[in-house]
C-alpha positions, 0 to 999 in steps of 0.5 A: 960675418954676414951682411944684411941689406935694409931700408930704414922704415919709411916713417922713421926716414922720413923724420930724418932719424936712424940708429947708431949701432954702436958695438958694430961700429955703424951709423943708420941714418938717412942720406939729405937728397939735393933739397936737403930732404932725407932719401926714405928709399936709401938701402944700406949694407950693414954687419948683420949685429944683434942690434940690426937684427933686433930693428929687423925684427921690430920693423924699424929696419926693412930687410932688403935681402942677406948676404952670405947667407947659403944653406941646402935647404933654399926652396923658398923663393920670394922677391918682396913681402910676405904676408903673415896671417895668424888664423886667417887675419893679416899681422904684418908683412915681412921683407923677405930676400930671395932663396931664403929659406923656410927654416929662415923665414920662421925665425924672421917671423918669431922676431917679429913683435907684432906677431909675438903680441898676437900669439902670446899666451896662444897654443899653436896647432900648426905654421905653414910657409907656401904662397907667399904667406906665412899661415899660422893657426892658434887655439 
């Protein structure tokens, strides 16, 4: 099974909160740091479950990188943020991991609610994946 490496978002961190996923067997939530705040920046290794890829796709999860995760068609190289754009307006940004690939990257970016939300009920005439972008045009 393939490992994924995320952040909790910052503002669910922040609060203290986190998830149980309870079919992988694993616990989400914050570390205390010395003053007995939650540490917002904590990267945690998990099983990539459908229950953490489903808070990946909402954005409650922050994806880090992947691993075990190897495929020929890498091309795509990005450390950090893509920006996703539906007809020149930003919708999101997306964590994505180095050498994922472009196949890759578009199924992240069908995940993403807030992306759904704004192409729903749209004809998509073209998506593009260069420049750190995802561009996607709809009539």
């Amino acid at each position: 099974m393939d490992t994924v490496k995320v952040k909790i978002k910052r503002s669910i961190a922040a609060k203290g909160c986190g998830f149980c996923d309870i079919g992988g067997k694993q616990n989400i939530f914050p570390p205390r740091d010395k003053d007995g705040k939650p540490d917002v920046n904590s990267v945690f290794h998990l099983k990539s479950t459908s229950f953490v890829e489903s808070k990946i796709a909402t954005g409650e999860l922050v994806l880090v990188g992947r691993e075990g995760v190897e495929g020929p068609n890498t091309a795509h190289s990005s450390n950090g943020c893509l920006a996703v754009k539906v007809n020149g307006k930003v919708i999101t940004e997306l964590a994505v991991p180095e050498g994922l690939s472009e196949d890759a990257i578009l199924e992240l970016v069908e995940k993403d609610a807030a992306v759904r939300d704004s192409i729903k009920g749209k004809n998509i005439k073209s998506v593009d994946v260069k420049n750190g972008q995802v561009l996607i045009a709809v009539k």
